[in-house]
N, C-alpha and C positions, 0 to 999 in steps of 0.2 A: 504493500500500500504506500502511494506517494503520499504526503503531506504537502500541502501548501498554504504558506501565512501571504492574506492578502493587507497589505494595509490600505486600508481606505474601501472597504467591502458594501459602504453601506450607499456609495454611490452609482450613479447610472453605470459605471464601467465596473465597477465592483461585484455590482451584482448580475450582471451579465456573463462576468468572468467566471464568480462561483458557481452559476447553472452550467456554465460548459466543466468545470473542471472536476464535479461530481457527476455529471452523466460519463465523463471517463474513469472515474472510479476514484477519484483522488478522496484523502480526507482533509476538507478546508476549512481552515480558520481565518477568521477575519479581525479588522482593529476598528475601532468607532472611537468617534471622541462622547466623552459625557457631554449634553444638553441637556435643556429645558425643557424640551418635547420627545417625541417619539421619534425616532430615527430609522426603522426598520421598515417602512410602508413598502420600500421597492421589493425588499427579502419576504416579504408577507407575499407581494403580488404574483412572484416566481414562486411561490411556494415551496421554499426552502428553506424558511426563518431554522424551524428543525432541524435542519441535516445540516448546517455549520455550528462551529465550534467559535463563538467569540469574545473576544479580549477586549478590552475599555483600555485603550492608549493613546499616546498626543504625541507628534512630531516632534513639537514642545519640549518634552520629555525624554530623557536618553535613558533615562531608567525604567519608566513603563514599554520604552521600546527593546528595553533586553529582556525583559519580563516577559514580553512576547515572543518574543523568540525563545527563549526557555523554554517556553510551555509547549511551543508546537513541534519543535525541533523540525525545522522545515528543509526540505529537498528543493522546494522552488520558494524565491519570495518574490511579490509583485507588488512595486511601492506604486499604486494609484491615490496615496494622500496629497493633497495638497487643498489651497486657495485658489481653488481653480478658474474663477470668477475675472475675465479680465478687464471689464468696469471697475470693479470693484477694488482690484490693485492700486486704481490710482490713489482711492479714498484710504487702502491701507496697507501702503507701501512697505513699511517694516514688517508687518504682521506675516504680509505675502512673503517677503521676502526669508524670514525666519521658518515658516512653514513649507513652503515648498522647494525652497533653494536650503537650507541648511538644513531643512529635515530631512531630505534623502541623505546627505552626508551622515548624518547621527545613523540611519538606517545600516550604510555601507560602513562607516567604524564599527557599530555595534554588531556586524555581521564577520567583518575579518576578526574578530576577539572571539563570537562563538561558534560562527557555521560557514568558515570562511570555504568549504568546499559546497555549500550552496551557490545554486545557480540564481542569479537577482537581474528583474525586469525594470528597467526605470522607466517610466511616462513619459519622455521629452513632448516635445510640442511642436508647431510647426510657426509658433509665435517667436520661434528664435530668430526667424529669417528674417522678418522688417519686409520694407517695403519694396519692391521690384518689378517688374514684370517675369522676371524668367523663371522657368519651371524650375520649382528645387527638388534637389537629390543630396544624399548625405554631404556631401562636401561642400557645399551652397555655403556661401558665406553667410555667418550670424551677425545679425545687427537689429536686435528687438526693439520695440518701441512702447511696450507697457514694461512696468516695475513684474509683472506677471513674465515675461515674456524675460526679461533681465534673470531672474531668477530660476527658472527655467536650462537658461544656459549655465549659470552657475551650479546645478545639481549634476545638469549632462555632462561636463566638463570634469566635473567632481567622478562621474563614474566611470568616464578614462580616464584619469588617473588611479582611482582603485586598481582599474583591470591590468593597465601596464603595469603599475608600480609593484601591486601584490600579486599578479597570476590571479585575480577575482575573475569568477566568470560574471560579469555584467552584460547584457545587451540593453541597449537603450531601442526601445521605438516611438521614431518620430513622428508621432500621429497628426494627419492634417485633421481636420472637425469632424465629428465622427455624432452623430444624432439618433434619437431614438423615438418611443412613447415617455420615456422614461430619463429623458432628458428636462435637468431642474427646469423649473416655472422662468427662471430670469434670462436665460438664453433664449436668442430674438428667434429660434427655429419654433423653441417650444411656448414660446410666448404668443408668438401671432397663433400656431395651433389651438393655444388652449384658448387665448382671445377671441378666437372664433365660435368657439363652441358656446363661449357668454354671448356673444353676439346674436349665436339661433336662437337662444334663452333670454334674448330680450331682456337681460344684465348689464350690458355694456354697449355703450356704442362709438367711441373710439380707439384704436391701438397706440398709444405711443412711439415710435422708433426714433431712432438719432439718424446714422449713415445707412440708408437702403442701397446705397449704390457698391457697397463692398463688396466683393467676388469672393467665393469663399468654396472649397474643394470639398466639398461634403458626404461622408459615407455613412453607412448605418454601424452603429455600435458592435453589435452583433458579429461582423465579420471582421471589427477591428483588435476584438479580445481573442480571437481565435490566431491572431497574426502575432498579438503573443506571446501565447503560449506556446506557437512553433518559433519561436528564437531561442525559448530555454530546453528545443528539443534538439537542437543543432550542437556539435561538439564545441564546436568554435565559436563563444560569444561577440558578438557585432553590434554594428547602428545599423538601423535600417527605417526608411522613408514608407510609410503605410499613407495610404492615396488613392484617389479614383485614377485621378488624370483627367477629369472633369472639374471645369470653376463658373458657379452664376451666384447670381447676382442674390440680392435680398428680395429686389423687384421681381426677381424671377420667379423666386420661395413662395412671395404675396402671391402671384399670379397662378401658381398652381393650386396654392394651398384655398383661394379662395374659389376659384372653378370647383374644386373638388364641394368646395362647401354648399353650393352652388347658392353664392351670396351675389351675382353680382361682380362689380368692377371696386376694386380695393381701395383704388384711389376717394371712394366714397366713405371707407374707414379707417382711413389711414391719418397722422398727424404727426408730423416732422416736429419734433421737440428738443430743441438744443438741450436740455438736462439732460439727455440718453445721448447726447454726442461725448466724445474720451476727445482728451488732452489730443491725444495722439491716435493715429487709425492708421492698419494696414487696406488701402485698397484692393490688392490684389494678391490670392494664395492659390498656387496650383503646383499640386506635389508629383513627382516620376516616381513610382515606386517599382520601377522593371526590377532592382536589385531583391527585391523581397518575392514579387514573382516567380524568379528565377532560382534563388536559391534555397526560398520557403517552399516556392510550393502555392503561396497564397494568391488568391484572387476576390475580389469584391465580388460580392452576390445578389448586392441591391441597388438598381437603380435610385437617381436622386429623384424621380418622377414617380418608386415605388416608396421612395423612404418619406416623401410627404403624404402620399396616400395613405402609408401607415399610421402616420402621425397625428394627421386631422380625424382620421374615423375613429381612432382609440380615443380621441379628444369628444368628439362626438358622440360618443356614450354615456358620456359622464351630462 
């Protein structure tokens, strides 16, 4: 029986990651931070709350994060914690920057002192790249433009150096946007979805957004946690670029997402509001991920015109 300790289980890729890594037999544990609320609604939804094993630790923490590894004595570890919110970075730049940038670090120290011949997965992001037109691929040059997106590169960075310095097996996957049903409320994918669904319910009648014009490579979740878990199946730990190779727009997202709803023309509820505009914006994200094709194995399984249908009808139940 493998073991695998997820940190950060109790989010959209978390719990995507533990429904795959228990329909292959694994025994998985996961990390939650303590809150004020209920934090398990997505592990309730998959209907796995039961079949993981989990631990209350904080990135925060280097001592709740040994603690968790202790307990599971893990084969694979999957650091999906962070601040992953990248509005939200600007508002809290240190926070971000402590959680998601030095907390894989504390993850990867605390892993060469106990289970340094564990295989560990880092979340990189595709927010490292900044702004360009040209298609990235690992070697793309980093130049972020959130405190999210800065921090981001200082964990990826941090886990080459683990893997040269100590023989760690780390791979990092560089995930471009990756969406789901099950994608938080504050992300503009699942916010217009779920905004819509108030809107047939005669709740709401207009969306907020900041930059509709942004291009953005968008996969479904689904097939992005399958990508890596075949990194930690490879001998040899890597980067690798996880992507369609397709980029639209937000305008684009409205226009399907609202046909599907069949609401009408979007521009009827739509509202350009400078408060949802960021310091800083990438315009333009389109990932090449031939090298993970080719040497995973991996391929995208859902269209972005299946991954809104998804999104708006599971919205439209509720």
């Amino acid at each position: 029986m493998t073991n695998a300790l997820i940190f950060g289980i109790t989010g959209q890729d978390g719990t995507y990651l533990a429904d795959f890594l228990l329909k292959k037999g694994y025994t998985v544990f996961g990390t939650y931070r303590r809150t004020s609320h209920k934090a398990f609604e997505r592990l309730e939804a998959f209907d796995i709350l039961s079949n993981v094993n989990l631990i209350r630790a904080d990135l925060h923490d280097h001592v709740s994060i040994s603690r968790a590894i202790k307990q599971s004595k893990p084969d694979e570890i999957y650091n999906l914690a962070a601040q992953s919110f990248v509005a939200a970075s600007f508002e809290q730049p240190l926070y971000t920057s402590d959680i998601t940038g030095v907390g894989a670090l504390r993850i990867f120290e605390e892993a060469r002192d106990l289970c340094p011949k564990s295989k560990i997965y880092q979340a990189s992001s595709s927010e490292m790249f900044g702004n360009s037109n040209e298609t990235k691929n690992e070697n793309s040059r980093l130049s972020p433009m959130s405190p999210y997106g800065i921090a981001k590169v200082y964990a990826h960075k941090s886990a080459q150096f683990y893997r040269e310095a100590y023989g760690m097996s780390i791979s990092s996957g560089i995930l471009f946007n990756h969406e789901s049903p099950f994608r938080g409320l504050e992300f503009v994918t699942r916010k217009i979805t779920s905004s819509i669904a108030l809107i047939k319910q005669n709740k709401l009648q207009k969306i907020h957004l900041g930059n509709i014009n942004a291009k953005r490579d968008w996969g479904f979740a689904g097939d992005y946690v399958k990508a890596m878990w075949l990194m930690l199946q490879k001998e040899k730990s890597d980067d690798y670029v996880i992507a369609t190779g397709k980029s639209y727009s937000v305008i684009e997202f409205l226009e399907r997402a609202f046909k599907i709803a069949e609401l009408g023309d979007w521009k009827n509820y739509v509202e350009i509001d400078e408060k949802c505009m960021r310091p800083k914006d990438i315009e333009f994200l389109l990932g090449d991920s031939s090298k993970a094709r080719s040497e995973l194995g991996w391929t995208p399984t859902v269209s972005f015109d299946n991954l809104v249908s998804l999104m708006v009808e599971k919205d439209l139940e509720f």
